[in-house]
C-alpha positions, 0 to 999 in steps of 0.5 A: 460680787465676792462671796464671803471668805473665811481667814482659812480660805484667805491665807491658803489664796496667796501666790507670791510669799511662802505658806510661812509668811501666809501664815503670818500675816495680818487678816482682817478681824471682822470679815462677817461685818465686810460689806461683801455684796459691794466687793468685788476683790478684798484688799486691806492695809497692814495697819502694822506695817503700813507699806504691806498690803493683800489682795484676795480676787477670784480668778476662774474660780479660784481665789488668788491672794497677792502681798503688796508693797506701797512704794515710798514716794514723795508726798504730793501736792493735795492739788495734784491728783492721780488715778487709779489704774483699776477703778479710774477714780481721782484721787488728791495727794496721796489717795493712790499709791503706786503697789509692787508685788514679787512675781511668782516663782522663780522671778519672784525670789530673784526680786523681779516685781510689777506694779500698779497704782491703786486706791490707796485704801484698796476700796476700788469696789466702794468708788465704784459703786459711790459707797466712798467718795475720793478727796477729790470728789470727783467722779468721772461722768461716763456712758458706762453702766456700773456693771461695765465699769465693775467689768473694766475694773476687773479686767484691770485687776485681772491684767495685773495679776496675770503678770504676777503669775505669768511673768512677761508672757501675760504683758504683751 
């Protein structure tokens, strides 16, 4: 569960663009109404710019905010599905989408990036939980109790910002 977060506490989180461009960026307006105990990362889309995207996760204890890209594909077929890396939830057509995000540092400004297929909307906590259902509508059965699957998708989360931070060490 993420504890409610205040915009001032969202843009001082990010890791991979400049205080400027931190600044600058799109919050969401009604963080009081956000479903916080469902949420266990925040994510929205740039309804301004569709291909940005943020991130906000804690991280020992600390909160660490990405900027995302959508990568432009091609749209698919609604009868083709995908997955997404973190939740493992199903998803038709283009309900996940492939995210890029510069890495920090100097790789970062030299353009090296990594990327991960997400829910499109960022919801991973809300398909978790069964609070938003995929267009697919389907759910995988699984032994796992929620509190597990909330575990493996965190350390999902966790594997993809561990390369945005640490570069090629944190991929092996």
């Amino acid at each position: 569960m993420m504890r409610p977060l205040t915009e001032s506490e969202i843009r001082s989180s990010f890791v991979n663009c400049s205080k400027g461009e931190a600044r600058r960026l799109f919050v969401p307006r009604d963080l009081p109404g956000l479903p916080w105990a469902d949420l266990d990362f925040l994510g929205w889309r740039d309804p301004g710019a569709p291909d940005r995207a943020y991130l906000v996760a804690e991280r020992g204890g600390e909160l660490t905010g990405v900027v995302l890209r959508a990568v432009h594909e091609v749209r698919r077929s609604a009868a083709k599905s995908t997955m997404c890396s973190v939740c493992l939830t199903p998803h038709a057509g283009s309900g996940s989408t492939l995210f890029t995000a510069a890495r920090v540092g100097a790789a970062g400004r030299q353009g090296n990036t990594v990327g991960v297929h997400m829910c499109a909307d960022l919801a991973c906590p809300l398909y978790l939980r069964g609070l938003r259902k995929s267009e697919t509508g389907l759910r995988f059965t699984e032994s796992l109790s929620l509190e597990e699957r909330v575990a493996r998708a965190g350390a999902n989360l966790d594997a993809f910002l561990a390369k945005i931070l640490h570069g090629e060490a944190a991929a092996s």
